[in-house]
N, C-alpha and C positions, 0 to 999 in steps of 0.2 A: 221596890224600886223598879222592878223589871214588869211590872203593871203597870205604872208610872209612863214610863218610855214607851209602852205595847201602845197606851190612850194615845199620847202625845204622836206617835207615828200614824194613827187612824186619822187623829186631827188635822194634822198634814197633808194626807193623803187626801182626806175631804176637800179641804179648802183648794188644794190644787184643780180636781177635779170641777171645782164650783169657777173658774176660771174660764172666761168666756175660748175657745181656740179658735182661730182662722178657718175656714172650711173653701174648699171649691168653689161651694155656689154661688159664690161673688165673681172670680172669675167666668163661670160659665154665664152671667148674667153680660158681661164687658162682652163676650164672645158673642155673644146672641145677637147684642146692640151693633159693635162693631160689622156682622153679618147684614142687620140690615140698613144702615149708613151705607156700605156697599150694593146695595138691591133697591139704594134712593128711598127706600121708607122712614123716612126722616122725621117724621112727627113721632113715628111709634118708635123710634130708637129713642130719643131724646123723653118720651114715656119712662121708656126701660129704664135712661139713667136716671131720672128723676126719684125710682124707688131703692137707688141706690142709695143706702148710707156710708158717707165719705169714713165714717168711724169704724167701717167693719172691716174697712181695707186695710191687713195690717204689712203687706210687704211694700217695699218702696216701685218695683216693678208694678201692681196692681193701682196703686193711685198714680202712677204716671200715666198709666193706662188710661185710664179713668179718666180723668184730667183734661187729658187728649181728646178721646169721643165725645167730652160734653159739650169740649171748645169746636170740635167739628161738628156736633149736633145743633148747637145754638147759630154756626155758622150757616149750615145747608137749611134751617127753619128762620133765616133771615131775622133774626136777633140781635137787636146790636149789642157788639163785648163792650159792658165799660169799664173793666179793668182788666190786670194781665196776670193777677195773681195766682188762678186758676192754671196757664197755658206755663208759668213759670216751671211749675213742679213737673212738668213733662220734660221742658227743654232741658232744665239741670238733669233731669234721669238719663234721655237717649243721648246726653251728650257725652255720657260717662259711657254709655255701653255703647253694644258691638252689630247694634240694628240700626243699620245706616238708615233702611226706611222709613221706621219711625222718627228717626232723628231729622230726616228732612220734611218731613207730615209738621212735626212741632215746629220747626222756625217758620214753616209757612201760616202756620195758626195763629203766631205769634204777630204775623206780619200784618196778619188779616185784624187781629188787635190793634195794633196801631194804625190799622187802614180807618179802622170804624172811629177812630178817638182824630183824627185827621193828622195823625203825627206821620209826616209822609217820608222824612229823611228815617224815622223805625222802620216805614215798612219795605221801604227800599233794602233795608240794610241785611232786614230777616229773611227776604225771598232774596236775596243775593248770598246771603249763606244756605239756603234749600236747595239752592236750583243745582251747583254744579253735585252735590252730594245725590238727589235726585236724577240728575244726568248718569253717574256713576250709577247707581239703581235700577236704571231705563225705567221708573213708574211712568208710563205715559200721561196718564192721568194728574195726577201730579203736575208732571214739566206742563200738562196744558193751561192747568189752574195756574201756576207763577207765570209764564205767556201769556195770558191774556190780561191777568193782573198787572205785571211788570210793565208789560209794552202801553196800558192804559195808561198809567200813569206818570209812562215818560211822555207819550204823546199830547197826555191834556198839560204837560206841563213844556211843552215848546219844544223840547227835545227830539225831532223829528230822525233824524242818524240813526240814534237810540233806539227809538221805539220800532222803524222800520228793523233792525237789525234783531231784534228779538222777534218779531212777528213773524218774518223768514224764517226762524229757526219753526215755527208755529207749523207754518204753512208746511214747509219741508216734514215735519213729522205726520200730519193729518194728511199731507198726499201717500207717505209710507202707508200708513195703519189705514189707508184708505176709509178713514174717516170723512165723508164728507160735509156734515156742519160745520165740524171745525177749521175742514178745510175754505169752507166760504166766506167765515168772519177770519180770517185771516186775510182773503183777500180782500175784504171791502174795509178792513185793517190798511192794508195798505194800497188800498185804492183811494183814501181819504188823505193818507201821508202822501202820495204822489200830489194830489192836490193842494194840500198844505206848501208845498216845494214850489208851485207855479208853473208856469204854462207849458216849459219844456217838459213838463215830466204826464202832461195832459192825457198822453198816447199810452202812456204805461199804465196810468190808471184806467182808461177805457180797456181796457186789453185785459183786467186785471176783475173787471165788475162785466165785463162779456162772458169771460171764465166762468163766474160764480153764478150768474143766470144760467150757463149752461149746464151745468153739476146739480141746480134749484131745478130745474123743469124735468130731472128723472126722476126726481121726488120730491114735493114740495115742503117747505118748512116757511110756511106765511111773515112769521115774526122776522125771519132773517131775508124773506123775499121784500117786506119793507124798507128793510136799512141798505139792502142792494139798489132798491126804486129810488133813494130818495137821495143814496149817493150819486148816482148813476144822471138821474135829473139835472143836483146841482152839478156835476160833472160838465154836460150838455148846456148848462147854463153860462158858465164859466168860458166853454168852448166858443160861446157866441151861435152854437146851433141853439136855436130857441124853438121852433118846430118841435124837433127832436126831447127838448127840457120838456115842454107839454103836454107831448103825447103822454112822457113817460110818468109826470106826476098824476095824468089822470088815471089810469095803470095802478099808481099808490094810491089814489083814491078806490078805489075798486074791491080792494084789498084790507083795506083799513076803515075799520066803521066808528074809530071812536075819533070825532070830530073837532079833539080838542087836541089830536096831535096833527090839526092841517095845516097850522101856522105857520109852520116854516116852511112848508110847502107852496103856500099863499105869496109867502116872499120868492120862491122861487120863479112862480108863474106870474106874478109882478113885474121882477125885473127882465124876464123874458121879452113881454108886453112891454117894456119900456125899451130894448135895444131893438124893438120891431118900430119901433114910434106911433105906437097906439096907445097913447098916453090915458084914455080912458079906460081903458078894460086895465091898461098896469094901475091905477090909483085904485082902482076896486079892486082889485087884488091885494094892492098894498097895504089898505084900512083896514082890510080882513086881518091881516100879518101882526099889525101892531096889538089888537088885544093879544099876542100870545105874551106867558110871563116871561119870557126868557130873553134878558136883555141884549143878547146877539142880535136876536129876531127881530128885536123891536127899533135897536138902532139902526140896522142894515132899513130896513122898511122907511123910516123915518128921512133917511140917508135920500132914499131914492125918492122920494115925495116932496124933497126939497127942490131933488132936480125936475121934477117935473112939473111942478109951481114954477120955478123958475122960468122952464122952456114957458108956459106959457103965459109968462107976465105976471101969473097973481105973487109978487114978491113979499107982500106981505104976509100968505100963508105959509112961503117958503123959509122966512125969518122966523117963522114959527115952529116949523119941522125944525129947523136947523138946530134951534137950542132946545128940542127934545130930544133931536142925533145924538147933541153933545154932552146932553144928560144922562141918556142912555149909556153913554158907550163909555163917559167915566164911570157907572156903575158896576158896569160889564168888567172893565181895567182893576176894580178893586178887589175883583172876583179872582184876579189873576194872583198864581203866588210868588212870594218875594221871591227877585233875583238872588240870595242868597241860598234858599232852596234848591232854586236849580242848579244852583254853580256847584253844591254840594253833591246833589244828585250826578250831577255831570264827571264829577271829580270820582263817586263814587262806582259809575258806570266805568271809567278808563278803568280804575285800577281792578276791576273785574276781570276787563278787555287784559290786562297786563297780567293778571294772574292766570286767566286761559291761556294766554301765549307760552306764557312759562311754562305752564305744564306742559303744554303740547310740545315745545320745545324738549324738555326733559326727557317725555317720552320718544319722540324724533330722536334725540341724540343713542336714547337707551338700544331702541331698533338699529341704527348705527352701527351702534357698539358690537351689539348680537349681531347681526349680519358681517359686520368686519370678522368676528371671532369665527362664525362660521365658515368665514370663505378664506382665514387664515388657514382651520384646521382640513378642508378640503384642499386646499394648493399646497399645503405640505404634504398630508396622504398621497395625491398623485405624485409629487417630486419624491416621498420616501419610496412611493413604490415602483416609480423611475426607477430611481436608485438602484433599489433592491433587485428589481429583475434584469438591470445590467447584474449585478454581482455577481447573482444567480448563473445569469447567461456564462459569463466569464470563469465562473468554477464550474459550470457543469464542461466547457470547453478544455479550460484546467484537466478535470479528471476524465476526459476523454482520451486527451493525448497522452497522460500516465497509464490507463488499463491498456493503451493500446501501447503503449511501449511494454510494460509489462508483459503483455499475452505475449508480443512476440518476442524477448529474450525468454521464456520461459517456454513457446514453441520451440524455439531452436535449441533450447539448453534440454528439452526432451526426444530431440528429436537427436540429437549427440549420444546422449546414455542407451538411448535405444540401439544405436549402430554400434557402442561399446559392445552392450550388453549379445549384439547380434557376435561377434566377434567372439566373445568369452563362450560363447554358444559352440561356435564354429569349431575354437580350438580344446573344447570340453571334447567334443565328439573323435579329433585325431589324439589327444593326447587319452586311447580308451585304456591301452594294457598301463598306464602311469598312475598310478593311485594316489601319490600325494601329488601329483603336479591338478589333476582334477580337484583333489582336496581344496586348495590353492583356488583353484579357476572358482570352485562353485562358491565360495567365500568372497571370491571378489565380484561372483554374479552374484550372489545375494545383495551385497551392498548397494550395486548399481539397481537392481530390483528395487531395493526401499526407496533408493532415491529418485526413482522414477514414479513410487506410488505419491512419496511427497510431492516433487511435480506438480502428477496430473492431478493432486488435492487441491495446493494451489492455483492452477489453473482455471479450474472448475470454478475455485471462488470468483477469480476474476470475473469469469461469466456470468457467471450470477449479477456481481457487481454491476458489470455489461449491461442486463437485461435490465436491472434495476432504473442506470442510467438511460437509458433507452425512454422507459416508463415514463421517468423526468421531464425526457423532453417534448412528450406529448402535451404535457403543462406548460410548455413555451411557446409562443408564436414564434413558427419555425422559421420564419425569414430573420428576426432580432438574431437568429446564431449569423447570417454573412450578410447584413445587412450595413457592415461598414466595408465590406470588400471593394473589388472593383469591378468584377464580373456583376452584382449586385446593383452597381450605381451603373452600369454601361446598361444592364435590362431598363431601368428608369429613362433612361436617354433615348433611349431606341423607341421605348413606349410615347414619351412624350413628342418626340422628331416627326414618329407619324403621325400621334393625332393632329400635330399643325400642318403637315406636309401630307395630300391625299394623293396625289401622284407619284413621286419616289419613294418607295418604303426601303425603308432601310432591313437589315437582316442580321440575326448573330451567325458568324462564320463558324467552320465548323472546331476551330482551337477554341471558340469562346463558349461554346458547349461544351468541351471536353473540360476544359478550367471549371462551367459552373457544376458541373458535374462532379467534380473533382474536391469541390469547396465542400457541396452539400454533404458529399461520403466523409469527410472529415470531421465534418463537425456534429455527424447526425451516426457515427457507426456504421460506415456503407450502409447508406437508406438503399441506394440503388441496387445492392446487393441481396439486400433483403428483400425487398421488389419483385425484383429477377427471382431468387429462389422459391418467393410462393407463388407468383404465376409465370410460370417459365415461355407463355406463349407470348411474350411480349417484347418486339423490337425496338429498335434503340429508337425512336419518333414519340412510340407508345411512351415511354422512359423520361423522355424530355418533358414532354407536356402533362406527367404527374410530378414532375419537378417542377413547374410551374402552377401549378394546384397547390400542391406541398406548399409554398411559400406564399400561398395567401391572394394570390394575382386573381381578380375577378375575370371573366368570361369574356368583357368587352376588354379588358386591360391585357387580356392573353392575344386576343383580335389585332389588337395593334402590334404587338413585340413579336406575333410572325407571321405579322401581313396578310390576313386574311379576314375572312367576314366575320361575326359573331355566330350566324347560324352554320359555320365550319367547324367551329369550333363546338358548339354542342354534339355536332354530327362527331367529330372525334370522340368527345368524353362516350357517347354510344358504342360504337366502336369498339374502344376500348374495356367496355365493361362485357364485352360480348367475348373477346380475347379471354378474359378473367373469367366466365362462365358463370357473370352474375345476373342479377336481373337490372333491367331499366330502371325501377323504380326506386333503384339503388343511387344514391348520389356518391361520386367516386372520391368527393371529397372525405365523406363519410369515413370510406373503405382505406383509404392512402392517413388517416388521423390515428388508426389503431396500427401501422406498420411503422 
């Protein structure tokens, strides 16, 4: 039995093994291809896919792949797609995952399918789902392919708004990326839609095909210096400068050798010849025009062969133009597509226009939002920290006034024990031959002893405390401690009086020194005290005007409040440091910020 099971698990194992598995080199073949579709080797990608077997690909990511580059290789090797079964298996794949890129590649492929099969409301609809997800993307390449694509086919289709409004966006990106071919067909883009608009818009499209010659003559690209000449021409044409239309289409002759694209040119230099009244060189020009195949061409030429039969009497060959005009140009009209097309298109394009606005809108409200939040949570940090450092100010003020009440009942309550204790001294010394009356005394000088070591323990914290606070208020803008007084607000007065008033200055008297003086020791632990005691060479002037330092008053703002120049005032701060035996290079502010 267990030989049985041993065979039957080998057999197993074979057959597994004999099972074809997925390998890599299918993907690295997509990658290769893809690589050169990118580097425009288009024929040899479209090679590469071809020796692809669709059967080998077993994940659904590798035939989306796939799928994709074949419909973009058959696309860049001008193939036309005539189904969409192919470009399907992409779209479903990237529309499920999480590669916006590829997902905007497929609905353009998709579009370019129905572009080729002439279903034009599909391919509207597929590059209107590519573009903003490709916008999202920034592939340039890409937004330029749906741009030129798009704006073509609003333009051939009357929708001028449209089509100029996409082209813009064209122009605007190949002036960034300083592309300049793209940047040209976008102008002779919309140098043809100025034209299409009529005569008011005449100067925008000269303006716009002067541009695109200029950008062409740093480096030339013939095929697009064509369609610039031959806009440019009919442009001139249009304009009624006829001169100018002449020059320019012999210019496009010059350039252009194949001579069965002269036709519409012919009509150009026709009706030129015809608004000059040289009705024979415009008829020779014109008969040239009508062999082309293109029923614009031939009815426009027709058109004007009538009138110029007419101007000259022969009516009956003008009756003959006329119903070849009118033949022509219903041919041309059948050419055109159904108003229901475009109304669709049209419908299709607003609601585009309405979903960009939204979003843009959305995003507009969202920065809003984030901006209001932001500058909520900053106007409350400075009003918390308003706040705060009033609070601050106000407790450190608080326990200013308690250490200093404390220091001094606990100076004077030591400075009591001590004159007890001197006393108990005194009568120790006359009471010598009394032994218990001494007994007695040194028991109640011990007491007072402890109590005065207690005291001075106490005390000492205090000081400590002191210094501590002291420390604190280095952390404060020292003027917020008397900056609601009145000594305070009469320094602001005085300052301001003089800068408007240059001949009376006004002055602090010398009570309103002695008060602000007075303010500052209170609230700061005799600053001025401590002043005085580490550089003792300093008079009461010197004193004043580091009390004006100390509070923050600028150089020109000290100038004004005691009426003097500003280079007086730095001559003081000198001065002064010279009294303190520091160096110049010392700012006094500096020096008065650590006291």
């Amino acid at each position: 039995m267990k030989n049985i099971l041993y065979v039957l698990l080998l057999i197993g194992v074979g057959f597994i093994s004999c099972i074809p598995r997925p390998t890599n080199s299918q993907d690295k073949i997509l990658a290769y291809a893809d690589t050169l579709i990118r580097k425009s080797y288009y024929d040899s990608a479209l090679q590469i896919l071809g020796s692809v077997s669709p059967e080998s690909l077993y994940t659904p990511a590798s035939q989306a792949r796939y799928a994709l580059l074949l419909t973009q290789a058959y696309d860049k090797n001008y193939i036309r797609h005539t189904d969409d079964s192919l470009i399907r298996i992409a779209v479903k794949y990237y529309d499920n995952s999480k590669d916006e890129s590829m997902c905007a590649k497929a609905h353009y492929y998709w579009g370019r399918v129905y572009q080729d099969n002439k279903d034009v409301i599909g391919t509207v609809r597929e590059f209107m789902k590519a573009l903003p997800i490709a916008n999202k993307t920034q592939d340039y390449d890409l937004l330029c392919l749906l741009h030129s694509n798009l704006g073509h086919l609003l333009y051939t289709h009357g929708l001028l708004e449209e089509a100029d409004s996409v082209y813009q966006q064209a122009e605007r990106m190949a002036s960034e990326h300083k592309d300049s071919l793209r940047w040209v067909v976008s102008l002779i883009k919309r140098a043809d839609i100025c034209m299409e608009r009529g005569e008011g818009f005449y100067l925008e499209a000269e303006r716009k095909l002067l541009k695109a010659q200029t950008i062409l003559s740093s480096g030339g690209n013939t095929p697009l210096a064509k369609k610039m000449l031959y806009s440019l021409a009919s442009l001139y044409q249009y304009m009624g400068r006829t001169e100018e239309a002449i020059e320019t289409v012999h210019n496009f002759f010059i350039i252009e050798s194949d001579t069965a694209k002269y036709f519409a040119s012919f009509l150009i230099v026709g009706s030129s010849f015809y608004k000059e009244g040289q009705y024979d060189s415009a008829t020779y020009y014109l008969k040239r025009a009508v062999q082309s195949k293109s029923y614009y061409t031939k009815y426009g030429a027709y058109m004007r062969l009538a009138d110029v039969a007419r101007i000259q009497g022969r009516y009956s060959e003008a009756l003959q133009y006329e119903d070849a005009y009118i033949a022509y140009k219903d041919s041309a009209m059948k050419e055109e597509y159904p108003a229901k097309v475009i109304a669709t298109l049209k419908d299709m394009f607003y609601h585009q226009s309405v979903y960009q606005y939204e979003t843009f809108m959305s995003r507009y409200r969202l920065y809003i939002l984030l901006l209001s939040i932001v500058l909520l949570i900053t106007i409350s940090s400075i009003v918390w920290r308003h706040f705060t450092g009033q609070h601050k100010v106000k407790l450190s003020l608080l326990n200013q006034q308690d250490i200093q009440t404390k220091t001094g009942v606990l100076e004077q309550l030591l400075q009591e024990k001590r004159d007890e204790i001197s006393l108990l001294e005194q009568s120790c010394a006359e009471s010598e031959g009394d032994r218990i009356k001494q007994l007695q005394i040194n028991s109640c000088l011990n007491g007072l002893l402890e109590e005065e070591r207690r005291i001075v323990s106490d005390l000492k914290a205090l000081l400590e405390q002191k210094e501590e606070e002291i420390k604190q208020l280095k952390g404060i803008k020292f003027k917020r401690l008397i900056e609601d007084t009145s000594i305070y607000q009469r320094l602001l007065y005085i300052k301001d009086e003089n800068a408007k008033n240059s001949t009376g200055k006004m002055n602090l008297e010398e009570e309103d020194w002695e008060e602000l003086l007075s303010e500052i020791d209170l609230v700061s632990f005799d600053f001025t005290t401590r002043l005085v005691d580490r550089y003792d060479a300093l008079v009461d002037n010197d004193i004043r005007f580091c009390c004006l330092i100390k509070l923050g008053f600028k150089f020109s703002e000290i100038a004004l409040i005691l009426g003097c120049s500003v280079d007086a005032v730095y001559k003081k701060e000198k001065s002064i440091l010279r009294r303190m035996d520091m160096e110049h290079t010392i700012r006094l502010k500096e020096i008065l910020r650590n006291i």
